[in-house]
C-alpha positions in Angstrom: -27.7 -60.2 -12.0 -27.3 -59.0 -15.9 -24.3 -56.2 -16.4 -22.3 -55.6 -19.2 -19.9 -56.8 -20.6 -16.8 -56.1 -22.3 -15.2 -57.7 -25.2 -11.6 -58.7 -26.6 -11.8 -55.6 -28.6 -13.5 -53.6 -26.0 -16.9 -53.9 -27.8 -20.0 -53.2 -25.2 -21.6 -56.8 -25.5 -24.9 -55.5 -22.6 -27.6 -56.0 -25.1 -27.1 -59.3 -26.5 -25.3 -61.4 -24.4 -25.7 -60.0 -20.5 -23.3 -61.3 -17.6 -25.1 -63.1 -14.9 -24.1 -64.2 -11.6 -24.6 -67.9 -10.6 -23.9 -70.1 -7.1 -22.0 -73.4 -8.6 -21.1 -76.5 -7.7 -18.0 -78.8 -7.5 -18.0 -80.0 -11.5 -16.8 -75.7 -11.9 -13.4 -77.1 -10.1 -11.7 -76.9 -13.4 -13.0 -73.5 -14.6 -12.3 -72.1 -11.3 -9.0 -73.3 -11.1 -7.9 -72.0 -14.7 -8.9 -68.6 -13.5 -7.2 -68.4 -10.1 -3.7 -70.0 -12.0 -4.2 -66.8 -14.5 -5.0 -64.5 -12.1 -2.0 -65.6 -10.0 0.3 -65.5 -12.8 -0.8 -61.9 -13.9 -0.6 -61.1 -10.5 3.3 -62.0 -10.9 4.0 -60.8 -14.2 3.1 -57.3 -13.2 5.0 -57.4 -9.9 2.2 -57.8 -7.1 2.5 -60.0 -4.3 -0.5 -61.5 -3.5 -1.2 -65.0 -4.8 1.1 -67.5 -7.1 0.2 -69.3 -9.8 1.5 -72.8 -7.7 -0.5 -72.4 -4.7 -3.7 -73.4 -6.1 -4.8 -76.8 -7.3 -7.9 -79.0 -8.0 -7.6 -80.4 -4.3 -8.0 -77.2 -2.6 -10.7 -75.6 -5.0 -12.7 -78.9 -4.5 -12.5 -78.2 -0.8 -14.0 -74.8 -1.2 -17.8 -76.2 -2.0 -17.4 -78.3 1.3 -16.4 -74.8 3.8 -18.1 -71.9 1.2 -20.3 -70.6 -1.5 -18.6 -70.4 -4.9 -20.5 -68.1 -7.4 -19.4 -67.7 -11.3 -19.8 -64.5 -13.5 -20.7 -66.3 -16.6 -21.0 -64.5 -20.1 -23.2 -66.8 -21.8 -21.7 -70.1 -21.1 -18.2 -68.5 -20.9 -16.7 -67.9 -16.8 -15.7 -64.7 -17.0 -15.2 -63.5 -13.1 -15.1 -65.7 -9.8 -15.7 -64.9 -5.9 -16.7 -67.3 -3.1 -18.7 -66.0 0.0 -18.1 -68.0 3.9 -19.5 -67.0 6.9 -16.5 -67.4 9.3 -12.9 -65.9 9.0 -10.6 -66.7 11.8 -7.7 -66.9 10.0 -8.1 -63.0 8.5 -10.3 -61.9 11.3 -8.1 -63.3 14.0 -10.5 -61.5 16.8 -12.6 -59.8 14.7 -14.1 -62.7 13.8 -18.2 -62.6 13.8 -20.0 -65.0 12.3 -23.0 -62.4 11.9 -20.8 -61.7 8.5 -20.3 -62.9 5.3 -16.8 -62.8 3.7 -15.4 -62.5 0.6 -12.4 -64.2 -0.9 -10.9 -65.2 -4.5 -12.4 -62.1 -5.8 -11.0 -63.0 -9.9 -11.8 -61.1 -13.6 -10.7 -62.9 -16.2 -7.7 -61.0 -18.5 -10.4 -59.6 -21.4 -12.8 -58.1 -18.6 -10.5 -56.5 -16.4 -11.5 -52.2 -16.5 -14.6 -53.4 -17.7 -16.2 -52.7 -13.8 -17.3 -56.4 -13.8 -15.0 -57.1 -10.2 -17.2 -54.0 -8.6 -20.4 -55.7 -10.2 -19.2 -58.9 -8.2 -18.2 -57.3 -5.2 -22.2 -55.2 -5.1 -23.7 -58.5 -6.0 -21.6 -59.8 -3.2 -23.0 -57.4 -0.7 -26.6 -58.1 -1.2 -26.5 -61.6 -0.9 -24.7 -61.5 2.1 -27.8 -59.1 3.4 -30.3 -61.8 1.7 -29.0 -64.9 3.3 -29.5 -63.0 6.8 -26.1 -61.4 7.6 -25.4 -58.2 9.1 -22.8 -57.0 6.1 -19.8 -57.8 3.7 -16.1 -58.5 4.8 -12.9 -58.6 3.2 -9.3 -58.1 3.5 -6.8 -57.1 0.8 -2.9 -56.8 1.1 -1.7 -54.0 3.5 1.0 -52.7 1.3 -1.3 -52.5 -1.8 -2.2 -48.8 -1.2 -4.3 -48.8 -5.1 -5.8 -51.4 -4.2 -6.6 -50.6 -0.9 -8.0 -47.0 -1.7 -10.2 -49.0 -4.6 -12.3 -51.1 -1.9 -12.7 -48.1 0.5 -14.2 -45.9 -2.8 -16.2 -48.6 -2.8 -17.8 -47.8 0.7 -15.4 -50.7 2.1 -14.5 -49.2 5.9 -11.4 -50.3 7.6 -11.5 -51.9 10.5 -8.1 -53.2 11.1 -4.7 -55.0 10.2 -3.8 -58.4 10.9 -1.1 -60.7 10.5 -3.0 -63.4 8.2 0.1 -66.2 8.6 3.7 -65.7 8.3 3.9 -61.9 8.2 1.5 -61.5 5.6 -0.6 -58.0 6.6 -4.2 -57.8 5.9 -5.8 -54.6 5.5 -9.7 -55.9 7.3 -12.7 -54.1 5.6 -16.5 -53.9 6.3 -19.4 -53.0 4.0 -22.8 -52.9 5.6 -25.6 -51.6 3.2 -28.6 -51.3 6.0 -26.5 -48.2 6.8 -25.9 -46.6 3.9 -26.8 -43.3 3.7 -26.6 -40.9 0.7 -25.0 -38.0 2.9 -22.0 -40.2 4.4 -18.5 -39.3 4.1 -16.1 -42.3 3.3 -12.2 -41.8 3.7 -10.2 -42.8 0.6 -6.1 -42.9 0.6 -5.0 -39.3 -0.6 -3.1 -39.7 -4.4 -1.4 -37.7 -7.0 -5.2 -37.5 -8.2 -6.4 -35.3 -5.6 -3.9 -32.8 -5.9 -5.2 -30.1 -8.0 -8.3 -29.8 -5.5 -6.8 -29.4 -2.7 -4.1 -26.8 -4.4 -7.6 -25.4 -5.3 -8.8 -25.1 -1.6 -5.4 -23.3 -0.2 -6.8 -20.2 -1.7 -4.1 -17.6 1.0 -1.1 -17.9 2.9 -3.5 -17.8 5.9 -6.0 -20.2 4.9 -3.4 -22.8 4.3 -1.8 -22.2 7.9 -5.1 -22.5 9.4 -5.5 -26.0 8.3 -2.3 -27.0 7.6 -0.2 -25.4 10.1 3.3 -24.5 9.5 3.5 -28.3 7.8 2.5 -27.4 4.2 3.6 -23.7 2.6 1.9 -21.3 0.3 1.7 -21.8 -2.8 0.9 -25.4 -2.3 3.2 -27.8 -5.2 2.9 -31.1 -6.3 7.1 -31.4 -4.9 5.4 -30.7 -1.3 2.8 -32.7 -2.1 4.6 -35.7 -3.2 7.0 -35.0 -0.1 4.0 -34.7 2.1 2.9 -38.4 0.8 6.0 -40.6 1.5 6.1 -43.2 3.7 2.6 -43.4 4.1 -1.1 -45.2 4.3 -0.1 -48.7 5.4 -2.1 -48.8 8.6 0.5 -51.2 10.7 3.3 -49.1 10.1 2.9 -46.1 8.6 2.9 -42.9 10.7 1.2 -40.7 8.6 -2.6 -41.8 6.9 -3.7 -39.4 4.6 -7.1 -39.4 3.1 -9.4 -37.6 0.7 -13.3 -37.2 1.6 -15.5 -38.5 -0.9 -19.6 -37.6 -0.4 -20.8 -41.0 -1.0 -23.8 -40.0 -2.6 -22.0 -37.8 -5.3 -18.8 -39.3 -5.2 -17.2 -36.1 -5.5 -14.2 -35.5 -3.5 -15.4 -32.8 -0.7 -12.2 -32.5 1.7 -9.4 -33.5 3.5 -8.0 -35.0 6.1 -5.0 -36.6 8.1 -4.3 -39.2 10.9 -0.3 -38.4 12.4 2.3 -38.7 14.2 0.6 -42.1 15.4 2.6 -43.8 18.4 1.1 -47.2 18.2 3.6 -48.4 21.5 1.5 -45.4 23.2 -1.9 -45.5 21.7 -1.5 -41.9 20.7 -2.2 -40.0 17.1 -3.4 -36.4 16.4 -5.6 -35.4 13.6 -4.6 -32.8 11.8 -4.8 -31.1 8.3 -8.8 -31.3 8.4 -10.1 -29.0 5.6 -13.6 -29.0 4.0 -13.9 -27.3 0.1 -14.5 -23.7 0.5 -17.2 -23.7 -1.3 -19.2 -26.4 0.9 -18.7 -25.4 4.4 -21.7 -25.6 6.8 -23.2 -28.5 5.0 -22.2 -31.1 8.0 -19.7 -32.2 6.2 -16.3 -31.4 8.4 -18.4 -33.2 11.6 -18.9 -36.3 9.4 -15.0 -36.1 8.5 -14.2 -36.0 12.1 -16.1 -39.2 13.3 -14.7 -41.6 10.5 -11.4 -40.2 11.4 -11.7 -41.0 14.9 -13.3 -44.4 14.3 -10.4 -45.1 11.8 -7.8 -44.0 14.9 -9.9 -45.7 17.7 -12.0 -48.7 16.6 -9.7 -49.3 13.4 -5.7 -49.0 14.8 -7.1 -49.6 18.6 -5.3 -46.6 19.8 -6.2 -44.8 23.0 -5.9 -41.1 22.4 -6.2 -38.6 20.0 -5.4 -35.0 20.1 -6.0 -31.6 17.7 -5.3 -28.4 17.9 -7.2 -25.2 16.5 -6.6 -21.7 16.1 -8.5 -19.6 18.8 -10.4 -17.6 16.3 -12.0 -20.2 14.5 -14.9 -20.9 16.6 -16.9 -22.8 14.4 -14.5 -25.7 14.4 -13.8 -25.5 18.1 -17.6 -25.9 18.3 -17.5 -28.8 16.5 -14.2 -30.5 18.3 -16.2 -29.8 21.6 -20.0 -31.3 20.0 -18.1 -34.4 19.1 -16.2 -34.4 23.0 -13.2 -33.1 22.6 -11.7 -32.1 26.0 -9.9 -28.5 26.1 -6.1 -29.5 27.4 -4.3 -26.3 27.3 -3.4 -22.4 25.4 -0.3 -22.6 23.3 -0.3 -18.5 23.5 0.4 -16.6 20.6 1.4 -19.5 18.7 1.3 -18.4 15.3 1.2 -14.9 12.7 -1.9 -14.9 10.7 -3.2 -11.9 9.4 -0.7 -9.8 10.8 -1.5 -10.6 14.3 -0.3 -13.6 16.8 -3.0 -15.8 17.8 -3.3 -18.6 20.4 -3.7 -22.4 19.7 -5.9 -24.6 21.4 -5.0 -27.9 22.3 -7.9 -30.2 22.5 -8.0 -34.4 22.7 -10.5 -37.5 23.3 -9.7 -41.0 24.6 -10.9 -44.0 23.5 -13.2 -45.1 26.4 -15.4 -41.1 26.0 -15.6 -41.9 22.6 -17.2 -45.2 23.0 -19.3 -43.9 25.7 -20.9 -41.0 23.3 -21.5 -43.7 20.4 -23.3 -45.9 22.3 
């Protein structure tokens, strides 16, 4: 693989001296290990809590040629990025494990070539490989509190698949990349931010149209304070009970809607999704369907939970149609629940359990 490469001084170095990609062997210990020890100790100069600069030494990295594949991102001679690939995770996986996987670990860009998009290069190479050598797709896991992070592997087209304790507390955020499946139309959910405010402020274009996807939750006219408000305490899967996500069209990357996972009872196995809006100006493309089933494997494949409930307006018949396509089961009327356009309407409350919806993705 050739990419380019970024400088000290931030110079584009593509056309003389391209990055490549290389499998190596046991004499890298020492390269590899002066990169993990920097990595680690930026990781703890800037707060993050992922590795330490102490827990890694020429006796472990030696150990990963025995148990992994160890490739270098080398600019020129130069190691410049680091990741190894194995093909069993128990420890992350717990059971999740499947050996029809390859997964990555030690992901590392060295200090000059960080923003530089070499750890994405890395990570795509990553995914092929994994595909070449015969496996089904690409795995990782990343810290469950790191919520940056976290949304940067799911705008990636990472999906999440879980949480697991990987040792001593430590939560692991479990995500899944499988190119075979990739399709330019697919919508992939990515943790709402501060970004993605000034589109959906764009989308609440009336008192009523915010109510009818927001409910009484969110009020007209929609400000960053709600916003913010709206956000705390959220998007860490184990404990959170709120997950809040922006749509992005994979093929476009644009951001194309909106949607949330809450009041998740995880004792229960209950959730309801709510606050599902697609861009005005894209409805009918497919698009709020597609939002629906990644919500709803997030809720039932990803957090294991057993039921999941919505509700909808009576008058809005094109999403009811939907709820019902995707086998949503009509529960009950809350009668004229709420005033929009100067008239009371009724609410319908509508749910799915775990065992349908595995039955109708069969």
């Amino acid at each position: 693989m050739a990419i380019p490469s970024t400088g000290e001084n931030g110079e584009n170095k593509a056309s003389q001296d391209p990055i490549r990609v290389e499998r190596v062997g046991v004499d890298r210990t020492e390269d590899i290990l002066r990169m993990l020890k920097a990595a680690a100790q930026w990781m703890v100069d800037n707060g993050i809590r992922q590795w330490s600069p102490d827990q890694f030494t020429a006796k472990e990295i030696a150990g990963y040629f025995d148990e992994r594949e160890v490739y270098l991102a080398l600019d020129g001679e130069t190691p410049v990025g680091l990741f190894t690939l194995q093909f069993s995770d128990p420890q992350y996986w717990g059971n999740k494990n499947n050996d029809a996987f390859a997964y990555l670990h030690r992901l590392t860009v060295a200090g000059p070539y960080r923003g530089s998009g070499l750890g994405e290069q890395m990570i795509m190479f990553a995914a092929k490989q994994a595909l070449r050598l015969g496996h089904k797709g690409l795995r990782l896991d990343t810290v469950a509190h790191n919520v940056k992070l976290n949304r940067y592997y799911q705008s990636l087209g990472f999906r999440y698949q879980g949480t697991n304790d990987a040792g001593g507390g430590r939560l692991v955020n479990l995500y899944q990349y499988n190119e075979n499946s990739e399709d330019p139309d697919d919508i992939l959910l990515r943790y709402f931010s501060v970004d993605d405010f000034p589109l959906l402020q764009s989308w609440s274009l009336s008192p009523d149209f915010l109510k009818q996807w927001a409910g009484s939750s969110l009020t007209y006219p929609l400000d960053d304070e709600q916003l913010l408000k709206y956000m705390e305490n959220t998007n860490h899967p184990a404990q959170s009970p709120l997950l809040i996500y922006s749509a992005v069209h994979r093929g476009s990357g644009e951001v194309v809607g909106h949607v949330s996972l809450g009041q998740i009872n995880r004792e229960d196995g209950h959730a309801r999704i709510c606050r599902l809006v697609v861009d005005p100006q894209l409805r009918g493309r497919g698009i709020g369907p597609r939002m629906l089933q990644e919500t709803l494997r997030i809720g039932f494949a990803g957090l294991g939970l057993h039921r999941l409930a919505l509700s909808v307006f009576d008058f809005n018949t094109g999403a009811r149609k939907s709820y019902e396509a995707t086998g949503f089961v009509h529960e009950g009327t809350q009668r004229e629940a709420a005033l929009i356009g100067g008239r009371y309407v009724d609410c319908l409350e509508m749910s799915l359990l775990d065992r349908e919806w595995q039955e109708l993705t069969r």
